[in-house]
N, C-alpha and C positions, 0 to 999 in steps of 0.2 A: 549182570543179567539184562537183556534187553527189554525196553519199554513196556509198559501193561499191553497188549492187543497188537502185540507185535506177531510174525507169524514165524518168529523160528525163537528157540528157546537155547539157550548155549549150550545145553549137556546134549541136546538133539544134534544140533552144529557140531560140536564135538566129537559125535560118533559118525558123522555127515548121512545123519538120517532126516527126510523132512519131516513136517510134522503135517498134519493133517491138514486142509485148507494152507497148503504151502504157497506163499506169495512168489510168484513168477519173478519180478524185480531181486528179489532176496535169492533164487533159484539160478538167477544169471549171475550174482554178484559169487556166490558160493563156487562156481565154475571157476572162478579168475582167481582164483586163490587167497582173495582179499577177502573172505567173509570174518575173521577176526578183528581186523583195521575196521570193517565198516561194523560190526557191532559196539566195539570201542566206541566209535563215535557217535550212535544212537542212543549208548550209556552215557555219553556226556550231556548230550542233546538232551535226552527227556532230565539228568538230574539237574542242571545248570541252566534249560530252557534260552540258551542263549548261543547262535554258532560261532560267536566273537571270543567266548569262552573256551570253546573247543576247537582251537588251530593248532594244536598239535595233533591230535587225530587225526581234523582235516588234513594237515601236509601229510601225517601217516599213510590214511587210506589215500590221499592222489598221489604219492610215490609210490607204491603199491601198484595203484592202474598203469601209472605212466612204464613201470618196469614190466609189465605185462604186454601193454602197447609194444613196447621194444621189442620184446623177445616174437610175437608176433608178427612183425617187420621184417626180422630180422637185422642182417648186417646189408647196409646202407651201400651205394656205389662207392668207387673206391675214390677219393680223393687224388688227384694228381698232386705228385710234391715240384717244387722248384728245384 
């Protein structure tokens, strides 16, 4: 479950309903497909209080962005070979 006074609630998340006073930041993460990974680590966050404790999350949700970033790019110029 995320944090006390957080603005999305996971069963809401779940059915990708917001909830009422829906936080903008939370609103754009949900778009990117990443809002699981980044609730993940807001669960870690409030119960461990510590982000040193939470780097698997962390690499979770930044691969997550970073795969997002990509596919947004797309494919790259093409490389000459030798």
């Amino acid at each position: 479950m995320a944090k006390a006074g957080h603005a999305w609630s996971r069963a809401a998340a779940e059915r990708g309903e917001p909830e009422e006073d829906e936080d903008p930041l939370d609103a754009r993460i949900a778009r990117t497909g990443c809002l699981e990974q980044h609730l993940q680590l807001q669960e870690c966050m409030a119960e461990r209080q510590d982000w040193r404790q939470c780097q698997e999350e962390v690499r979770a949700f930044g691969a997550c962005m970073a795969r997002r970033q990509q596919r947004q790019r797309g494919p790259g110029p093409a490389r000459p070979t030798d």
